[in-house]
Structure formats: C-alpha cells, structure tokens
N, C-alpha and C positions, 0 to 999 in steps of 0.2 A: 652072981647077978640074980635078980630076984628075979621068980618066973611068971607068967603073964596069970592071969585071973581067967581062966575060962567062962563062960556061962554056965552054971549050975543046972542038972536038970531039974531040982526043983522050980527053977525061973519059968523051964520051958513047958513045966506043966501049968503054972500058974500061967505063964499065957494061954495056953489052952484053953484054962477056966473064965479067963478073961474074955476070951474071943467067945467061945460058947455062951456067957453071959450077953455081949453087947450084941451078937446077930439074937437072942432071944428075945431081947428087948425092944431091937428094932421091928420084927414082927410081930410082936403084940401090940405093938405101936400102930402099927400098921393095922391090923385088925382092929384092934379098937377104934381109930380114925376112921377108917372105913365104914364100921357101922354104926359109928355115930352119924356121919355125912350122909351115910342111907335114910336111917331115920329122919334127920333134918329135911332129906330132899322131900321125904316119903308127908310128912308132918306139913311142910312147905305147902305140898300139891292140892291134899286136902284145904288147906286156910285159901288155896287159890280157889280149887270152886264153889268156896263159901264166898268169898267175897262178889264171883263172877254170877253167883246164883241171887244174893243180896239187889246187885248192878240190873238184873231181869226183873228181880221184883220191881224193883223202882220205878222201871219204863213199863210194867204195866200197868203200874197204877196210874203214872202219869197218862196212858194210854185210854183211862178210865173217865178223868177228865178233859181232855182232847175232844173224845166224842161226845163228852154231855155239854159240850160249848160248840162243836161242830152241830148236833140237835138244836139246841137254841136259835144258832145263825139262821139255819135251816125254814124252823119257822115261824121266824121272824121276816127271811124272803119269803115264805111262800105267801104271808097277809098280805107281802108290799105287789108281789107280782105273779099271782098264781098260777105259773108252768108249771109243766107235768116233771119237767126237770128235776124242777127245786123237791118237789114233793120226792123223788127217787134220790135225792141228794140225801134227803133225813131220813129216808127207808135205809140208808146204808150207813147213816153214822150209829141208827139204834141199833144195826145189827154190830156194827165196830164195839159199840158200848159192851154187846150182852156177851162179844167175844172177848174183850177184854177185862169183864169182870169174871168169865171162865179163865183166865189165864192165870189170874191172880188167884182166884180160888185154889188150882191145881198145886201153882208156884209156894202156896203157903200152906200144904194141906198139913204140915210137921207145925205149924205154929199156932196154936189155938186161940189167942188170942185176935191174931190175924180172924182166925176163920168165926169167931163173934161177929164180928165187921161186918164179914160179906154179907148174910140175909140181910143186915141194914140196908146195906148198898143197893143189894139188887131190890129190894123193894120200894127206895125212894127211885130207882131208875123204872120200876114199874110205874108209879105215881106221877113222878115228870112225863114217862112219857104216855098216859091216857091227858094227862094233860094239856100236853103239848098238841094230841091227835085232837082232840074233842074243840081247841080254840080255832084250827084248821077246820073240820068239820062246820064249826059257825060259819067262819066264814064263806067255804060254798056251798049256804042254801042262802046267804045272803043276810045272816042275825048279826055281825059281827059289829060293833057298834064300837066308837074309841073309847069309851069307859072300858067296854069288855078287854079288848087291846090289854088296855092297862093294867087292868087286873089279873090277866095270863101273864102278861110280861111279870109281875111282880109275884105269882104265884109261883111262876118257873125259877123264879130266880131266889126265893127263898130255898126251894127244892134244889136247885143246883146247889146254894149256900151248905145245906146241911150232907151233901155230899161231898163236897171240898172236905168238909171239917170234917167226916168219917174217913176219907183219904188219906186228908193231913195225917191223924192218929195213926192210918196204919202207914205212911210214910214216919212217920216218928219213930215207930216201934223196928224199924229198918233199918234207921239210921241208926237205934242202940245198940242193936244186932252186929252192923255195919264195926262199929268201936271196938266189938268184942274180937269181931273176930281179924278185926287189923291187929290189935295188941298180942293176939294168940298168933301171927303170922308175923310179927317184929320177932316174937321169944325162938320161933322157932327159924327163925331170920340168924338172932344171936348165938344160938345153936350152933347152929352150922359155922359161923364163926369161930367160936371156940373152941369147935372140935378139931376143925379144922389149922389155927391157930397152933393147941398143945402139940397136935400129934407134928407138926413143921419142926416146933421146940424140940420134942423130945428125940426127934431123928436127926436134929444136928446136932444134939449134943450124944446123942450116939456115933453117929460120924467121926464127931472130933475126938470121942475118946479111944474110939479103934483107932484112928490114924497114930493117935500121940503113942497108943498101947505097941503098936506096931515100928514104930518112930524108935522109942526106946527100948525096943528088944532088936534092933537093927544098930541101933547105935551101940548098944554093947559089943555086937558082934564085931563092927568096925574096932571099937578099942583094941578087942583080944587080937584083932588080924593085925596094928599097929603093934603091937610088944612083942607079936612072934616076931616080925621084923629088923625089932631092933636086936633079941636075941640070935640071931640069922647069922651073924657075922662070927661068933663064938662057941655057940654051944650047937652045931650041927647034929650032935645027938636028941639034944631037945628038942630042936625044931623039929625032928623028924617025928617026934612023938608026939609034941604040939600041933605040928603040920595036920597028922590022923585027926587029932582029937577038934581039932578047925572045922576040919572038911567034913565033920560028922554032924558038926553043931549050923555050919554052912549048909548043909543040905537036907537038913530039919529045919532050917528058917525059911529055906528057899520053900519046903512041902508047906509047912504053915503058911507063908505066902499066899501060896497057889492056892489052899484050902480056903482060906479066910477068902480072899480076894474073890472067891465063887461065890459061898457063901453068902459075902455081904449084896455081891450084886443080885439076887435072890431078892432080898428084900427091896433092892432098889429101882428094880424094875418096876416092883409092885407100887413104890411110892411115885414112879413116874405115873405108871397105867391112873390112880387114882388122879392125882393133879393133875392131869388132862381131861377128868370127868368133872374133876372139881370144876375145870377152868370153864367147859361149856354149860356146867347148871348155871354157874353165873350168868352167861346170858339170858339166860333165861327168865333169873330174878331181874336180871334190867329191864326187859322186855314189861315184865308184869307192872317195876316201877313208871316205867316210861308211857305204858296204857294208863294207870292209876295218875298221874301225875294233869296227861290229858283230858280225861271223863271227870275224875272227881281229884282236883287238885289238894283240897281238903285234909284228905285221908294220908297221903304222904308225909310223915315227920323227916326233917329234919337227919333224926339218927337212921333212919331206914333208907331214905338217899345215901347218904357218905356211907352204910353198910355197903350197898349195891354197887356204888358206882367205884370207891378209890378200897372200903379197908377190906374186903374180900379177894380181889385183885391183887392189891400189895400183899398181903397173906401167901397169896398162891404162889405170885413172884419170886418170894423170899424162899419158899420149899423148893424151888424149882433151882433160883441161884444154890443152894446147898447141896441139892442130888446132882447137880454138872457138876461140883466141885467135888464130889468124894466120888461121883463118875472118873476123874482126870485121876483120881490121887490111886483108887484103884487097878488104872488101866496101868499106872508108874509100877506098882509095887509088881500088877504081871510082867511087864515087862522085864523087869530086873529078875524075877523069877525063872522066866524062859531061858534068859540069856544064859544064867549059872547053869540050866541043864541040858544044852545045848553042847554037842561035842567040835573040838577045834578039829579043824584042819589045815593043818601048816603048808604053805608053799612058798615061794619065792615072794618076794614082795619089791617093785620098786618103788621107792617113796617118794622120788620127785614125782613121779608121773599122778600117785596116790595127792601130792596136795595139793598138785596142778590141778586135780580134776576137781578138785573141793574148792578152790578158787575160783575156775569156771563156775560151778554152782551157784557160787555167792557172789557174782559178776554186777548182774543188777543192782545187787545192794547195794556194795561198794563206791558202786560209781553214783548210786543215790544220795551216798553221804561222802562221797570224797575220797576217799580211800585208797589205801596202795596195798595189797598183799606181796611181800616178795620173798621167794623159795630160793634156796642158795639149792645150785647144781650140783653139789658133792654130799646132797645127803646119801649117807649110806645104805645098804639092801639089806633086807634080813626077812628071816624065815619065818614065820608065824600065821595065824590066822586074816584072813583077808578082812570079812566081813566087820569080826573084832576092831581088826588098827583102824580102818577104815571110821567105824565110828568114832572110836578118842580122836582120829585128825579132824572130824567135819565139826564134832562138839567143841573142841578147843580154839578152831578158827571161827567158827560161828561165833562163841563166845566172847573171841575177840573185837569182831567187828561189831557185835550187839552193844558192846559199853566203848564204844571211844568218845572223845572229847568232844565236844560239838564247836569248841572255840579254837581249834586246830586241825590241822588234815592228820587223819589217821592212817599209820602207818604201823603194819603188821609185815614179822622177820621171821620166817622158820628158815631152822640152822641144826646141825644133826652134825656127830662123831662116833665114833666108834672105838671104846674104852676095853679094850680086853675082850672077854666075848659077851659083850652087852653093847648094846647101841644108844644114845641118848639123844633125844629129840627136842629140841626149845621153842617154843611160838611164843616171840614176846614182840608188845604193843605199849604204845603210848596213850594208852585210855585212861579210865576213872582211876584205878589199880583200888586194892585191898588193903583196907585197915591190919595191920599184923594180930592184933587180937583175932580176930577173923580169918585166918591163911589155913587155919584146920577146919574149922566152922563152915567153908564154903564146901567141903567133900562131903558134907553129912546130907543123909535123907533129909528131903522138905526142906533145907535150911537155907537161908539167902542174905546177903549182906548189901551195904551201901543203900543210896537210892534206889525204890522199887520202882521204874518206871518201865519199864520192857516187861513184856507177859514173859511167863515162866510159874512153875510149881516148886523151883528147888531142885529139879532131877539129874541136871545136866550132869553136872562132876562129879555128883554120887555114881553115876553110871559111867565115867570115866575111870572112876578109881578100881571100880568093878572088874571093869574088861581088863587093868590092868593089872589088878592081884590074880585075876585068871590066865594071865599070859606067862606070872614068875617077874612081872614088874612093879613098878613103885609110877608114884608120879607127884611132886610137890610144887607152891609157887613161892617165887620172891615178888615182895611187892611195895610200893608204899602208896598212900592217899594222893591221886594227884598224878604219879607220876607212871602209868603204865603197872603192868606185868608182865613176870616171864613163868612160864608153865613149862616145868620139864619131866619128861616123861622118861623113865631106864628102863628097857627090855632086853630081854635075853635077846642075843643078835638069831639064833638059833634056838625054837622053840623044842622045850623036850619032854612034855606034858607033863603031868603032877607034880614027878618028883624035881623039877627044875627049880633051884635055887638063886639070892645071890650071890656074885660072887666077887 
C-alpha cells in the first residue's frame, strides 16, 4: 500500500516566507496609506483656508461698496430733509467705508496687486467724500441751488463709477485666485482618493492571499490526516509512525495559525483605526462642499460633488466590508487553533440528553420554519470529551435545520449504535442534500457548496471533522441533490487519548 505524502518541511518554511512577506506588505500598506491620507488631509485644510480667506476678501470689498452707496443715500437725504439724523447716518457709512477699505487692505497685504488698488480707492473715497461734505455744507448756509444738486449728484456718481471699476478689478483678481485654488483643492481632493483607494486594493488582495496561503497549507494537511486513515486498517506500524509525524506537522500549523492569525490582526486593527479617521475627514469635506455649494455655487464642479458625497464613501465602505471579512476568517483559523491545543477531558457522556439540549436550542427555529427534530431513545453513551461532542451535535443539527427544503416540512432523525467499541452517530434530514462531487469539498476550510443563501464562512464541518480526528474518529456524508442528507459521525465509544485508534 502506498504510503501517504506528508507535508515537507520545506512547504512549511515557504509558508513561513509567505506569511512573513504578506503581514510586510500589509503594513507598508498601511503606512503608506496613512501618510498619504495625512498629507491629503493636511493639503485639504490648507486649500480650505485659501478658499475661506479668498470668501473674506470678497465681502469686503463688497463691504466697500455698500458704504460708498450707503454715503450717497445719505446725502442725498440730508438735501431733501436736513435732520441731524440723516447727517449722523453718513458720519457712519464714511466711517464703514474707511473700515472697510482697512479690511481689505489688511486681507490682501500678500497680494500686490491688490494692494496697487487700495491708495486708488482710498483716495477716490477721500475725493467723494469732500465732496459729498462740501454739497451739504451748501446747503446749510442756504447756496444750494438745483443746478448745483445736479452737478454733485453727477459728480458723486462718476466718483462712485470709478470706484466700482477699481473694486470690480480687485474682485476679478479674487475670483482668478478663487479658480486656483479650487483646482489645487479638487487635486488634493483626488489625492486622498487614491490613496485612499490603492491602499483598500492592496490590503485585500493581501487578505485574500493569506487566507488562500493558509487555505492550502491546511488543506494539505487534511489530505495526509485522510490517507493515514485509510492506512489505519492495515499497517498499524505505520500509522503509528505516520500518527508522530501528523501530530508534528498538526501542531506546527496549529503554532503557524496562532502566529499568523496575530500577526495579521496587527495590521488590521491599524486599517480599521484609519478608516474610521478616513470615514469622519469625509464629513468634513461635505461640510466644506455643502458651505461652497450655498455661498458660491459656482465654484463646485461636478467631479468634486460625487468625490465628496458617494466615491469616498463607497471607497471607505468597500475597505471596511474587506477588514470584517478577514476579521471573521481570522477569528475561524484562531478558533480552530485553540481547539487543537486545548486538552480533552473524557467523562461519561449521555447523548440523548446531549441532543435533546441542542434541540431545545434550536426550538425557535424550528417551529419558525416547520420543522421536526427527532432523537431516537437508545442512543448509546460513551466516554469522551464533553465540550468537544457537544460541538459536532449542535453543528451538525444546526446544519441541518439551516438547509431544509422550504417546499416541504423538515424533518431531521438522530439515530446512534454501538459497533464493537466504537459508537456511531447519524443525523439525517430531508433538505437541499449535496451534490457527491462535493461530499469531500464540504469538510474543507472556507469551502461551501449548493446555493449560498444562509450566512456562513465555510467553517462549520471543517470544525466538525477536527473535533473528530481529535477524539480518534471519522465522520462522512451520503447524500444526493434534492434529496436530504445523512452525516455519520464513528467515535471511540471509550476515549483513550492519542494513541487511540480505529478499530
């Protein structure tokens, strides 16, 4: 009989290297995302209070104009009805005027251009207003004549005229400013984007290839535990040799496992902590969109909305769906981990009472979808681990109720004998059942068959077959499309650690 294929340690170093390479990657990944998304934020803030400082210029200048037409009004009332009012009305728009061509001045003192401007300004606002004083002044000594009227009105108002037009120019000069530094706040917009973006990329396709890395040095090890068993019957010297050399290679996947399995959560935490910083700078970019959209609607494109509002969002979403899901797959591989190095403890076991309680369990279900469990009274007892059997009953009846037929009442049958000194256990149901190209494919890590419509990772019967290669048992299905399955489980009726066989 040929003898089985162990795992090479060369494999188990090349996993090694493997695993060491893909946690390296994922945190320079990580790093590198991280300080690209800083600088973006960093890049962002600045283009913000360019833009918010541009938005001050604006309103002062406009603030410029306000009070040299608030002067005007001014007096204008005071010819028509000379109160002391009116006269204090235009003492207070020249002083708005001369403060707000101090504003501006201060606001643009980096822009030289700008600051050409200003002595224009303030000196046609000196000029309007002796002007403005002096056609008041006619008026109360009583010279003020409607010729003269007319000719202040037209004087003031050329004066006003070539202050617009020195306004306008420096409102011009604001709005090109204004362009510049939206388009330098988009780049640094798309930035962050696609930093953001690669590093989501490049941490799932690290994810997926540890899992699969992981996948296929577990699936080997299944294979070699499947051909020591079939040698089992025959060569009791070999198996006993093979047995060592399993439990060696068992418990160096199991340490890999546990290694990796840390490791990667290391980096994964750090991509959560990120995409939770990611996720509130975004609000923050809406916010700014959402102000920008109100004040100057203008200045918003298009590409700079859908950045803000859906493709940074979906971005984040998408990194966040990939770390819960290599969250799940690594909490699987600890899990399985623990269990291998966890010690049994055999006691008495009774199994009616054991699947009764796993029925109770799943009571709600059941009666949610129809359902019958029934436990035949003469299952037999046997010695083993509690915690252990306990899991392969509650996975196997759970599993059964999870796939039954929705076009018939579901009915699920555990039935147990006692074969020499080993005990056998059946749970079979009238659900979906299993394609037979698939009858080995369902025990393997991550692997899933039939319609996927019930949540699950693939974990369930890999961890069935587990606990029962660790008890000194087997466990196989018959099945066909359509028609049900039957899952029968062989254990030592009398567990007798390691070296227990079968027989």
């Amino acid at each position: 009989m040929k003898a089985p294929t162990l795992l090479p340690l060369d494999k188990d170093k090349h996993f090694g290297r493997l695993v060491i390479i893909f946690v390296s990657v994922g945190f320079i990944a990580i790093f590198a995302a991280g300080l690209a998304a800083a600088f973006a934020v960093q890049r962002n803030s600045e283009h913000t209070a360019w833009l918010i400082h541009t938005y001050d210029v604006e309103r002062a200048i406009g603030r410029v104009d306000s009070a040299v037409q608030s002067m005007r009004f001014a007096r204008r009332g005071y010819l028509l009805d000379r109160r002391p009012a009116i006269r204090e009305d235009y003492a207070e728009a020249r002083g708005d005027l001369q403060r707000a061509i101090d504003r501006v001045a201060e606001l643009t003192r980096d822009n030289a251009m700008q600051q050409r401007l200003i002595p224009q300004v303030r000196a046609l606002a000196r000029e309007m207003d002796a002007m403005l004083l002096f056609t008041m002044a006619e008026a109360d000594a009583g010279r003020m004549t409607g010729i003269g009227r007319r000719a202040g009105d037209a004087g003031s108002a050329d004066v006003s005229s070539r202050i617009q037009k020195a306004t306008a120019a420096m409102l011009a000069e604001e709005q090109r400013l204004l362009g510049q530094r939206v388009r330098a706040q988009q780049s640094s917009i798309t930035l962050f984007y696609w930093a953001l973006g690669l590093g989501g990329i490049l941490l799932f396709f690290v994810a997926i290839g540890s899992v699969a890395t992981i996948r296929h040095y577990t699936s080997g090890l299944m294979r070699s535990r499947n051909q020591l068993r079939v040698l089992n019957e025959d060569l009791e010297g070999a198996v006993r040799v093979r047995t060592i050399d399993l439990q060696r290679a068992n418990d160096e996947i199991q340490r890999f496992a546990y290694i990796v399995s840390h490791d990667l959560r290391s980096p994964l935490v750090n991509v959560m902590g990120f995409t939770a910083e990611l996720d509130a700078a975004t609000h923050s970019l809406r916010a700014l969109i959402d102000r920008a959209e109100a004040e100057a609607p203008a200045i918003v494109t298009e590409e700079a909305r859908l950045a803000a509002r859906e493709d940074l969002p979906e971005a984040i979403g998408f990194i966040r769906t990939s770390t819960q899901k290599m969250d799940r797959l690594i909490n699987a591989i600890l899990r399985l981990s623990r269990e291998g190095r966890r010690t049994i403890a055999p006691e008495t076991l009774d199994m009616v009472g054991m699947f009764q309680g796993v029925a109770d369990t799943l009571r709600h279900r059941t009666e949610e979808v129809g359902a019958t469990i029934r436990i035949a009274d003469d299952l037999p007892p046997m010695v083993s681990d509690r915690l252990a059997v306990e899991q392969i009953a509650s996975n196997l009846v759970e599993n059964a109720v999870k796939y039954l037929r929705r076009d018939r009442p579901g009915i699920i049958e555990v039935t147990g004998q006692r074969r020499g000194l080993r005990v056998l256990y059946q749970i079979k149901d009238n659900g979906r059942g299993i394609d037979p190209k698939d009858h080995e494919r369902v025990f393997d890590l991550f692997r899933r068959s039939g319609e996927q419509d019930q949540p699950g990772e693939g974990i369930g019967l890999a961890h069935v077959r587990a606990l029962a290669y660790r008890l000194g048992g087997t466990i196989t299905v018959a099945s066909q499309l359509g028609e049900g399955a039957v899952f029968e489980v062989n254990l030592p009726a009398v567990f007798a650690g390691a070296g227990e066989k079968d027989r």
